[in-house]
C-alpha positions as CSV (number, residue, x, y, z in Angstrom):
1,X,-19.1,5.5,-24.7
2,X,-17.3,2.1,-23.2
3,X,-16.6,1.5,-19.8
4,X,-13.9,0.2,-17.2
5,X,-14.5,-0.8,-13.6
6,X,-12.0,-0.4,-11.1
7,X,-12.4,-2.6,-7.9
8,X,-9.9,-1.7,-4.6
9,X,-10.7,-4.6,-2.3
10,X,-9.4,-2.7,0.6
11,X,-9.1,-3.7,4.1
12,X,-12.7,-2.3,5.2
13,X,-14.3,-1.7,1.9
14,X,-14.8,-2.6,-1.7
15,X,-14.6,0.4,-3.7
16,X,-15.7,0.5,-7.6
17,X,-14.7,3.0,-9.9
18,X,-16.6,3.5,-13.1
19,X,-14.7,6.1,-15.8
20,X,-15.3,6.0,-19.6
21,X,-12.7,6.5,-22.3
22,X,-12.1,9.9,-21.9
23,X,-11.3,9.5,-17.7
24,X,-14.6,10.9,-16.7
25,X,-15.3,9.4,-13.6
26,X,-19.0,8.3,-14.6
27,X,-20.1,6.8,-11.1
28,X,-18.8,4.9,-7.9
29,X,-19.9,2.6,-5.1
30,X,-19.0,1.5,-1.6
31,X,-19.1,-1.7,0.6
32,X,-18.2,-2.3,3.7
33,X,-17.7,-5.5,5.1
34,X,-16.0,-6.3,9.2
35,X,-12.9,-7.3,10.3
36,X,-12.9,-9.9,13.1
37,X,-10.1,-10.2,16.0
38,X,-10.8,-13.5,17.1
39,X,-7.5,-13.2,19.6
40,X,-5.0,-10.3,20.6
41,X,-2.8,-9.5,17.4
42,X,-5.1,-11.7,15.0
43,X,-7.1,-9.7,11.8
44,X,-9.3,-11.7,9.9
45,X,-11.8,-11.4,7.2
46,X,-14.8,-13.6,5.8
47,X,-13.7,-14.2,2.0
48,X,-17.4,-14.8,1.4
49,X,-17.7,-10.6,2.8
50,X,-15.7,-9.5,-0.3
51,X,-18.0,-11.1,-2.6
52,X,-21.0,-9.8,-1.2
53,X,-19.7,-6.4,-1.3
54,X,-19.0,-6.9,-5.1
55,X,-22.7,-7.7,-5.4
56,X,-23.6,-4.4,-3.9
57,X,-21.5,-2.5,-5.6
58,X,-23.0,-3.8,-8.8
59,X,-26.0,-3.4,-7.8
60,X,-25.3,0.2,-7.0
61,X,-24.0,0.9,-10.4
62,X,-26.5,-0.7,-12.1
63,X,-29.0,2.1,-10.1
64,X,-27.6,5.0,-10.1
65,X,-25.7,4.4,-13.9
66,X,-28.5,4.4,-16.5
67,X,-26.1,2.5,-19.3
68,X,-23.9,0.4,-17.1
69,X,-25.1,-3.0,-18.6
70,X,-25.0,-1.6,-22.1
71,X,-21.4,0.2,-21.5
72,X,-19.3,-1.5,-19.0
73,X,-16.4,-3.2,-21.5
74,X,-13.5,-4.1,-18.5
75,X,-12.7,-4.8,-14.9
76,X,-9.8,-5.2,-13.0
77,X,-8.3,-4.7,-9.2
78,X,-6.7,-3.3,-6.8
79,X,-6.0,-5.5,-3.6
80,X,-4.6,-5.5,-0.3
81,X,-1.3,-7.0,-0.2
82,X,-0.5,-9.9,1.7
83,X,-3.5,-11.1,2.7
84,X,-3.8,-15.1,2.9
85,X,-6.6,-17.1,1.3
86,X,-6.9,-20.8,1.6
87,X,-9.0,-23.2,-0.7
88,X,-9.9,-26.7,-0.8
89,X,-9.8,-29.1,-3.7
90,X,-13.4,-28.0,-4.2
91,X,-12.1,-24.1,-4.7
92,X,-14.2,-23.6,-1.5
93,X,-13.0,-21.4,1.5
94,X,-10.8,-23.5,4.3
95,X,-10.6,-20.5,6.9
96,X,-11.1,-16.8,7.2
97,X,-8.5,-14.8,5.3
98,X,-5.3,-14.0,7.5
99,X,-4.7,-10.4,6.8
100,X,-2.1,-8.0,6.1
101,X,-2.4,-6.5,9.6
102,X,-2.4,-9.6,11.2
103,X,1.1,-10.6,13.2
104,X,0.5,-13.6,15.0
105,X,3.8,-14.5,13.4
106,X,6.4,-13.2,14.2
107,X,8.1,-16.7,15.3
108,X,7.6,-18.0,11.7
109,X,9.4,-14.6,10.5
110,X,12.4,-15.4,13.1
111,X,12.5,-19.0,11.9
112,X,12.4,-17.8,8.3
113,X,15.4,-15.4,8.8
114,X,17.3,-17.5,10.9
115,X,17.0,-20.4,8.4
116,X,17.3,-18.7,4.9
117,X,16.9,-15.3,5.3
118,X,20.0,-14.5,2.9
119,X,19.1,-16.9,0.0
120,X,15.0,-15.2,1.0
121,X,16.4,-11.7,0.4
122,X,18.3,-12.6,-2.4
123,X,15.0,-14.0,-4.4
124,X,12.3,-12.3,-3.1
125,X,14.2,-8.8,-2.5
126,X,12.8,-8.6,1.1
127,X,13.3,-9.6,4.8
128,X,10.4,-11.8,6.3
129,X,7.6,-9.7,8.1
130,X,4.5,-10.4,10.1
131,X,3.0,-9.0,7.3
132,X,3.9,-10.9,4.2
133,X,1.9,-14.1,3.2
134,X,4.6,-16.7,3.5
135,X,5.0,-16.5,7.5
136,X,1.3,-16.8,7.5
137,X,1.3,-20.1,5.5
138,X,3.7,-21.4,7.9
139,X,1.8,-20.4,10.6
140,X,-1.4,-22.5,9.1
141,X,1.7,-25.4,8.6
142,X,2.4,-25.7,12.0
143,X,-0.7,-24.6,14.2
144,X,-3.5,-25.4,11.9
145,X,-2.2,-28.9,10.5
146,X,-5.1,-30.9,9.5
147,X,-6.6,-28.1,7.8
148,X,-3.3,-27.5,5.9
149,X,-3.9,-31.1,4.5
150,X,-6.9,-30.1,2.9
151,X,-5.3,-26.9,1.0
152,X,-5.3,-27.0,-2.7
153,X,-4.9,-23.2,-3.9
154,X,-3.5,-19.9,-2.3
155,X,-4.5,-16.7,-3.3
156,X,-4.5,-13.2,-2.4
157,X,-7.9,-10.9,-1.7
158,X,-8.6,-9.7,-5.1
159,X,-7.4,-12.6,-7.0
160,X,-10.3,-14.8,-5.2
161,X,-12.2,-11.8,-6.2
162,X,-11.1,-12.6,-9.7
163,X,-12.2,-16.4,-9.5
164,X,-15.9,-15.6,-8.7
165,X,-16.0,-13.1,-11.4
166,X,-14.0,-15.9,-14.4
167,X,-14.3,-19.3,-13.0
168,X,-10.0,-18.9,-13.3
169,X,-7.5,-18.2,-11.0
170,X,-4.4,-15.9,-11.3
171,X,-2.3,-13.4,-10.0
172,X,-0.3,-10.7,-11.0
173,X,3.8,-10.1,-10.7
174,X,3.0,-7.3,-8.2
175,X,0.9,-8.7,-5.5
176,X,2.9,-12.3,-5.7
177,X,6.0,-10.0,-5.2
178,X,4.5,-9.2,-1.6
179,X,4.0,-13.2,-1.0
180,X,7.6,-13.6,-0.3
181,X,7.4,-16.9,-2.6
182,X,7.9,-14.9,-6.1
183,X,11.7,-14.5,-7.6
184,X,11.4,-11.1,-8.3
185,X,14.0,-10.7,-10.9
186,X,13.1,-14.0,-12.8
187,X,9.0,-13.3,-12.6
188,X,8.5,-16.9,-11.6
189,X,7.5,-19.0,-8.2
190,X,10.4,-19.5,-6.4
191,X,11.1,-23.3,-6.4
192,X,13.6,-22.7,-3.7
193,X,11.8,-21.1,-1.4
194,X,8.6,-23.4,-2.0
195,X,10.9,-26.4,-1.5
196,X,12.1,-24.8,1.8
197,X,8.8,-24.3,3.1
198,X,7.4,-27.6,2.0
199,X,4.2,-25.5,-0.4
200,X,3.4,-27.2,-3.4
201,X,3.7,-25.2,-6.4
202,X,0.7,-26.7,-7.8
203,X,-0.8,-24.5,-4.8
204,X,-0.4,-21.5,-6.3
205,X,-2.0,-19.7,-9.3
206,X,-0.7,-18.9,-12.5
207,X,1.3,-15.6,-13.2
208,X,0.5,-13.3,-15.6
209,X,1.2,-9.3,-16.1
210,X,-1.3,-6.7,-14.5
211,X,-2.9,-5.5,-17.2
212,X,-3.4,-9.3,-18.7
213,X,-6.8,-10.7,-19.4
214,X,-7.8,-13.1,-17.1
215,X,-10.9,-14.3,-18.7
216,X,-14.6,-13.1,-18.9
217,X,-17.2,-12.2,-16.6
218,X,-19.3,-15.2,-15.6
219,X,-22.5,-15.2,-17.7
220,X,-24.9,-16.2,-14.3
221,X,-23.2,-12.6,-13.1
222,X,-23.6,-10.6,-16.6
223,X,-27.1,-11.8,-16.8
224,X,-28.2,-11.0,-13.0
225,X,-26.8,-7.3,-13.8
226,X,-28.1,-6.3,-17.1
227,X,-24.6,-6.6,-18.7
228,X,-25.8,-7.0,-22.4
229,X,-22.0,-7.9,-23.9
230,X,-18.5,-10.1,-22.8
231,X,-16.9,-7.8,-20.2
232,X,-13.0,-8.5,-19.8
233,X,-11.4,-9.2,-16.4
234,X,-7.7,-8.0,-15.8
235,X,-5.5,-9.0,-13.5
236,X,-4.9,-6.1,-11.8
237,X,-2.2,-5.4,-9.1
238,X,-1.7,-4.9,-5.5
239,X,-3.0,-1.4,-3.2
240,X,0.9,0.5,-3.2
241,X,1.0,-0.2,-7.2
242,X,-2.1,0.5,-7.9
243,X,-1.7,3.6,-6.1
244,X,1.4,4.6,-7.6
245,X,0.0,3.9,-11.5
246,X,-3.2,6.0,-10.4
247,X,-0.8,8.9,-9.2
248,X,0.9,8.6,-12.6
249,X,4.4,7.6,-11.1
250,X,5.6,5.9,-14.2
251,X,9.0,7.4,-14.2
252,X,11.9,7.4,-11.9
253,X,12.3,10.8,-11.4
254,X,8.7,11.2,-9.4
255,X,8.4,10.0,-6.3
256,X,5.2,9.5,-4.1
257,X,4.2,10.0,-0.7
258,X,1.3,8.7,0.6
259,X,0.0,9.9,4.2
260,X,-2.9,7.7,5.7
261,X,-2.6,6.0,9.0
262,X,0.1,4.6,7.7
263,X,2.7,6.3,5.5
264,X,4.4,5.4,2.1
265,X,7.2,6.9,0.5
266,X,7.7,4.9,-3.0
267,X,9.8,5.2,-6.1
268,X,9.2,3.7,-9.2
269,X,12.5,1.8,-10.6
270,X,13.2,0.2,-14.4
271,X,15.1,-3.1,-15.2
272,X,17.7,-2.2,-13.3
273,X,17.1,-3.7,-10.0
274,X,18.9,-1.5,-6.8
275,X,20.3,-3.9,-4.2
276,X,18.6,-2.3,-1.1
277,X,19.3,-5.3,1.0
278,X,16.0,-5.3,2.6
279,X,15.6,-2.1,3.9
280,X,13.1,-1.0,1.7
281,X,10.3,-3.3,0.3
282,X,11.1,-4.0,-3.5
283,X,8.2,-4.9,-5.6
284,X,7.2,-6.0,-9.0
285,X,5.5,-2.7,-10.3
286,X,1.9,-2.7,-12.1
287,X,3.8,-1.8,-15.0
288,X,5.5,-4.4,-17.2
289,X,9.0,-5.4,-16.3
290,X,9.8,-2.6,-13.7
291,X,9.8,-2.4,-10.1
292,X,8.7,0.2,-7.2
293,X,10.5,0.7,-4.0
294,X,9.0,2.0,-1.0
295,X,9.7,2.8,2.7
296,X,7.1,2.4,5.3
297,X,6.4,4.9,8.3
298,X,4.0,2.8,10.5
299,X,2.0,5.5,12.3
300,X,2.3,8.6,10.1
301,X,-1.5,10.4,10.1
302,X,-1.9,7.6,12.8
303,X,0.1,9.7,15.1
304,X,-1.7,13.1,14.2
305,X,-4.8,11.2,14.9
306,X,-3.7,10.0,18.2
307,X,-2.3,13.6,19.2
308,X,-5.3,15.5,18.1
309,X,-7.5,12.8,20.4
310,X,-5.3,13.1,23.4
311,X,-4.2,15.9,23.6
312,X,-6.9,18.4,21.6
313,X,-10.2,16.2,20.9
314,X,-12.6,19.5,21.3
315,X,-10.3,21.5,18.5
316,X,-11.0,20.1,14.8
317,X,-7.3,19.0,12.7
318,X,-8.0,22.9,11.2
319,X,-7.8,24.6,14.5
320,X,-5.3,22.4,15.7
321,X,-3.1,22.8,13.0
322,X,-3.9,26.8,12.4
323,X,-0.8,29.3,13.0
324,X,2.1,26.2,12.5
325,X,3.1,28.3,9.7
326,X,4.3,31.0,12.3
327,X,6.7,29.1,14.1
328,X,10.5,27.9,12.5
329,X,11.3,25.3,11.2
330,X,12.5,22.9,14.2
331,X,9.1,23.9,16.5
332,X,11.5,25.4,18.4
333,X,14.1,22.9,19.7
334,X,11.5,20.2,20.2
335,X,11.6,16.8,18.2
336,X,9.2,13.9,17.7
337,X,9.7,10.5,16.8
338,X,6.5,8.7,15.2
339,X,7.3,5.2,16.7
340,X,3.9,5.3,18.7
341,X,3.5,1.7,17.5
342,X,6.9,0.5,16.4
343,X,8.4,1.1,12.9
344,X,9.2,-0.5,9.6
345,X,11.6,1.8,7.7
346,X,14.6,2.6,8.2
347,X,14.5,0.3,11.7
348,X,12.6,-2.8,11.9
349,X,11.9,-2.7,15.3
350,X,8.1,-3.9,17.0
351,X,10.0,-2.4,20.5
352,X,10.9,1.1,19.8
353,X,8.1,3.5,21.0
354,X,7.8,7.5,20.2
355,X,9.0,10.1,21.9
356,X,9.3,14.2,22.3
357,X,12.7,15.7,23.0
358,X,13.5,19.0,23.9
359,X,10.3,20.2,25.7
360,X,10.7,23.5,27.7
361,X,8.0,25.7,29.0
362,X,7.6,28.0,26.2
363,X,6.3,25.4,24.2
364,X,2.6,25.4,23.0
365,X,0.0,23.0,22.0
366,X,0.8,24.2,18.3
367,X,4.8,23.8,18.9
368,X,3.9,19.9,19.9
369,X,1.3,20.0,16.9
370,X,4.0,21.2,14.3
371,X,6.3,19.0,16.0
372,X,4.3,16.2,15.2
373,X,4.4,17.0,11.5
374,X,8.0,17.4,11.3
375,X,8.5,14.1,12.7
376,X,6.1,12.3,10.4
377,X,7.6,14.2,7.5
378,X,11.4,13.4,8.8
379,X,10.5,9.5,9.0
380,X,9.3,9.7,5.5
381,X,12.6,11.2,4.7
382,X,14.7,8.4,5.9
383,X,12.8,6.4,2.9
384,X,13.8,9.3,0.8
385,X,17.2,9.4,1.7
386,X,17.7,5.3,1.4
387,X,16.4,6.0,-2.2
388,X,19.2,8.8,-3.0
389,X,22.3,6.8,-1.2
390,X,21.9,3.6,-2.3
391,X,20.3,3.7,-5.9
392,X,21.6,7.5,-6.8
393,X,17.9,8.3,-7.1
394,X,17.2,12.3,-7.8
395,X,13.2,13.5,-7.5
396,X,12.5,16.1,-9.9
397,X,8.8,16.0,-8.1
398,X,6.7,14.2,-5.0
399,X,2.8,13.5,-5.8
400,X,1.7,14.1,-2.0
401,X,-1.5,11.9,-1.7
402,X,-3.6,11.9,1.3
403,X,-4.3,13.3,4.5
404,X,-0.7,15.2,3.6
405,X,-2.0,16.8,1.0
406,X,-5.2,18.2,2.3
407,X,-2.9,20.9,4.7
408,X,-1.0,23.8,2.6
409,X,1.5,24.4,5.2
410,X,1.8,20.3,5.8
411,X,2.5,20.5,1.9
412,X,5.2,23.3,2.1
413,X,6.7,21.3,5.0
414,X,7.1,18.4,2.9
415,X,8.6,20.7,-0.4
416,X,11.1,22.0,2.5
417,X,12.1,18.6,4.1
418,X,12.3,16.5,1.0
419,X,13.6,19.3,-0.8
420,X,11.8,19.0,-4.0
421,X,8.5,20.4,-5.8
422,X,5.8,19.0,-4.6
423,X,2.1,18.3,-6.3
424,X,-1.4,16.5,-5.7
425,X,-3.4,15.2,-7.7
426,X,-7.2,17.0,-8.7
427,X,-8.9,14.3,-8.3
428,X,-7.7,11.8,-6.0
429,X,-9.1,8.2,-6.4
430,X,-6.7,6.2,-5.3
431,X,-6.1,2.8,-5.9
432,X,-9.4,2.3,-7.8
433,X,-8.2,4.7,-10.1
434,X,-5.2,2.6,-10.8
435,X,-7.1,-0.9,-11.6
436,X,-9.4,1.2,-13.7
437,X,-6.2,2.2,-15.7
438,X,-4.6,-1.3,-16.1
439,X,-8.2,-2.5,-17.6
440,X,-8.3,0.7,-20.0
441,X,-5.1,-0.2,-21.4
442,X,-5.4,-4.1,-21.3
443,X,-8.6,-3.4,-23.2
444,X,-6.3,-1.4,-26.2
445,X,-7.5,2.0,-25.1
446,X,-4.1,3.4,-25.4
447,X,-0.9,2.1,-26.0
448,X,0.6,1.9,-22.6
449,X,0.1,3.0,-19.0
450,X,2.0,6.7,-20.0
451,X,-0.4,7.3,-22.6
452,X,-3.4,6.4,-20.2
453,X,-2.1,8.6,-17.5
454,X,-1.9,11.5,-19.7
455,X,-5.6,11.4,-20.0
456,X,-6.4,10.2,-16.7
457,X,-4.2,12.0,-14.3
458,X,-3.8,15.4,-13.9
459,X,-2.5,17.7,-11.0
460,X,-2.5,20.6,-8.8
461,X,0.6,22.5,-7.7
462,X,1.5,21.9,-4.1
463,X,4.6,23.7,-2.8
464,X,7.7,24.2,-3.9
465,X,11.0,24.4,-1.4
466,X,12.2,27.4,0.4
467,X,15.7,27.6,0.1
468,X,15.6,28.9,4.0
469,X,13.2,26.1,5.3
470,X,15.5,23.5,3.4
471,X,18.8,24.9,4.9
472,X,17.3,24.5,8.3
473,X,15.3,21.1,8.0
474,X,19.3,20.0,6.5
475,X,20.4,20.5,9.9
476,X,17.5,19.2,11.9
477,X,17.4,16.1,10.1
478,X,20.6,14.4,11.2
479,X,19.5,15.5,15.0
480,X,16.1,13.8,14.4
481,X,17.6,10.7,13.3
482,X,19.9,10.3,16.5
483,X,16.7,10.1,18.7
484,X,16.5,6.3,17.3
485,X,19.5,5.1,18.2
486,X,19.1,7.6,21.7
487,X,15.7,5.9,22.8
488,X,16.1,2.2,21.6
489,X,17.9,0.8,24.8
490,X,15.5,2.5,27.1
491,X,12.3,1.2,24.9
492,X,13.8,-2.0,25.1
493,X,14.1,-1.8,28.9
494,X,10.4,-1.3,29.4
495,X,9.5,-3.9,27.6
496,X,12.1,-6.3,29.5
497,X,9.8,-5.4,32.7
């Protein structure tokens, strides 16, 4: 039996994925590779690291998988967004990559805005953040000039993944969305903003759909592994899609909620593009002509995390969190804001810091743990509820996917406050499981993404919401999301000192 490789070139690993025709996870590898700092607010990465890792992973596979070289038919990715890569004439690597997490600049993203953030937000569908890979090409522009003069090609993570494994470069509608150069609605390279910015458009690759072939793997590679046949490289799509095709949100009434350090709350939406004027990302999806929103909570498991080691680093997250389930809704009076590191959605705002309100005496280390929750699960919400006023979005379900979904009373919580069933997945592969899709269906396997899911995903029941718990989360909600507005003049005042 055939089959497919899934590759999620994340931010500290390369993942592989190896499932057959029938979505039997038949083996999988890991390899890390470092991140370097080279200055306060800076996150790099070697490109040359991600290539390695492939090796391994290969290498791994062709171990521990007895067939792999006879089977393996496809392959195709699942990057992190945003991430810069910088070639020279030569295709070789100018610089380390500038990543995601790196925000050295938010000048450029003030200059952007200030400049043409409406006609911006009009093409690409978002505001200009650190984030995003434009601002970081500017940032190259103006601090790094000469070697500027000696880029030739831009590309994202797993798209220079792609080139070593076909000799050709592309990339896909949903990771160029997150570039901040792509008009979203018209699936091309925004002249408009690449004229503004001064970029070539002979810089950047050439645009093709998700599951789209991208040529073959190398013969040099096939040969060094044992691979006995042509194997077929995909295109792939960025982490968030990925993700959300691997979760089998391929409709618009199932929503996704994603709790890592970071937190997602993402909707999948059809032709018809909502106008959320920037205050949710809007994305090409992995799925041909249709889009996914999502909000983002910037500490979400990050906060638990940071609790837990502060405040209870002997207790494990199971002790910690035992016996929430005895205490109301609300952790009696007492509020907290997840803003430990600033925030993204609703309130772009690198100032605002978190905060607990209400605390009296009878409050316990499992009050402030619960407490913690809530918050985390209300700031999700405010994605939620963007979603239902603006676009008139209703979500029969919410896949819960990550460290939410490993608690069952964190799970209830979330059927109470978003007010809708909630399930997991049984298997939960993430992004790799998503890439490994988009090459099963670019290689015919089934018909379409929908028919792939049915035999790849399947889930669990979660929760579903108590009419009780909702009633009360319905009125602690609005009180949470005063504490913003309450706290914002007096984190701004700190950081005036």
């Amino acid at each position: 039996m055939a089959y497919v490789l899934g590759l999620d070139l994340g931010t500290s690993a390369l993942k592989g994925l190896l499932i057959d025709e029938k979505g039997t996870i038949i083996g999988s590898a890991t390899a890390d590779y470092p991140l370097i700092h080279p200055a306060s607010g800076y996150s790099e990465q070697d490109p040359n690291e991600w290539l390695k890792a492939c090796e391994q992973v290969f290498e791994s596979l062709q171990t521990t998988v007895a067939d792999f070289g006879e089977q393996l038919a496809g392959i195709s990715f699942s990057g992190q967004m945003h991430s810069l890569v910088v070639l020279d004439e030569e295709q070789r690597v100018l610089r380390n990559a500038i990543l995601w997490n790196d925000v050295r600049t938010t000048t450029q993203c003030e200059t952007i805005m200030a400049d043409f953030g409406e006609e911006l937000l009009a093409i690409t569908k978002n505001i200009a953040l650190e984030g995003f890979t434009l601002p970081k090409i500017l940032w190259i522009q103006e601090n790094e000039p000469e070697l500027w003069g000696k880029v030739r090609h831009i590309l994202l993570p797993k798209d220079y993944l792609g080139y070593w494994l076909t000799g050709t470069m592309h990339m896909d509608y949903s990771d160029a969305a997150g570039t901040l150069m792509l008009d979203v609605a018209e699936k091309q390279w925004s002249q408009a903003v690449l004229e503004q910015f001064a970029i070539p458009s002979n810089y950047l690759p050439k645009l093709i759909d998700s599951s789209g072939q991208t040529g073959i793997l190398q013969p040099n590679l096939a040969e060094k592994y044992g691979i006995q046949q042509e194997v077929k490289i995909f295109a792939g799509g960025a982490d968030n899609a990925c993700a959300a095709i691997g979760a089998g949100i391929l409709s618009v009434e199932t929503g996704m909620v994603s709790i890592g350090t970071s937190g997602v709350f993402l909707s999948y939406e059809d032709q018809q593009l909502p106008t959320y004027q920037g205050k949710l990302h809007l994305f090409n999806h992995g799925i041909k002509d249709r889009y996914y929103s999502m909000g983002v909570t910037l500490a979400a498991g990050h906060s638990l995390s940071w609790f837990k080691d502060t405040f209870a680093a002997d207790l494990s997250f199971e002790e910690l969190l035992a016996g929430i389930d005895a205490i109301e809704p609300g952790a009696e009076r007492l509020l907290f804001t997840p803003y430990i590191v600033g925030e993204r959605t609703p309130h772009v705002d690198s100032q605002i810091r978190g905060s607990f309100i209400g605390i009296d005496t009878n409050h316990t280390l499992t009050h402030f743990a619960k407490a913690v929750l809530e918050g985390i699960t209300f700031s999700l919400k405010d994605s939620q509820q963007l979603m239902e006023t603006i676009a008139g979005k209703t979500f029969e379900k919410i896949v819960s996917v990550g460290g939410g979904a490993k608690n069952p009373d964190w799970l209830q919580m979330q059927a109470d406050i978003f007010n809708s069933e909630i399930v997991c997945l049984t298997a939960e592969e993430g992004p790799g499981l998503g890439a490994a899709m988009l090459a099963a269906t670019g290689l015919g396997w089934f018909e379409d993404l929908q028919a792939c899911s049915e035999t790849f995903v399947s889930y669990r029941p979660g929760a579903l919401p108590n009419p009780q718990n909702v009633e009360k989360y319905q009125k602690l909600y609005p009180i949470y999301q005063k504490v913003y507005g309450a706290t914002k003049v007096i984190s701004e005042a700190f950081c005036d000192e």
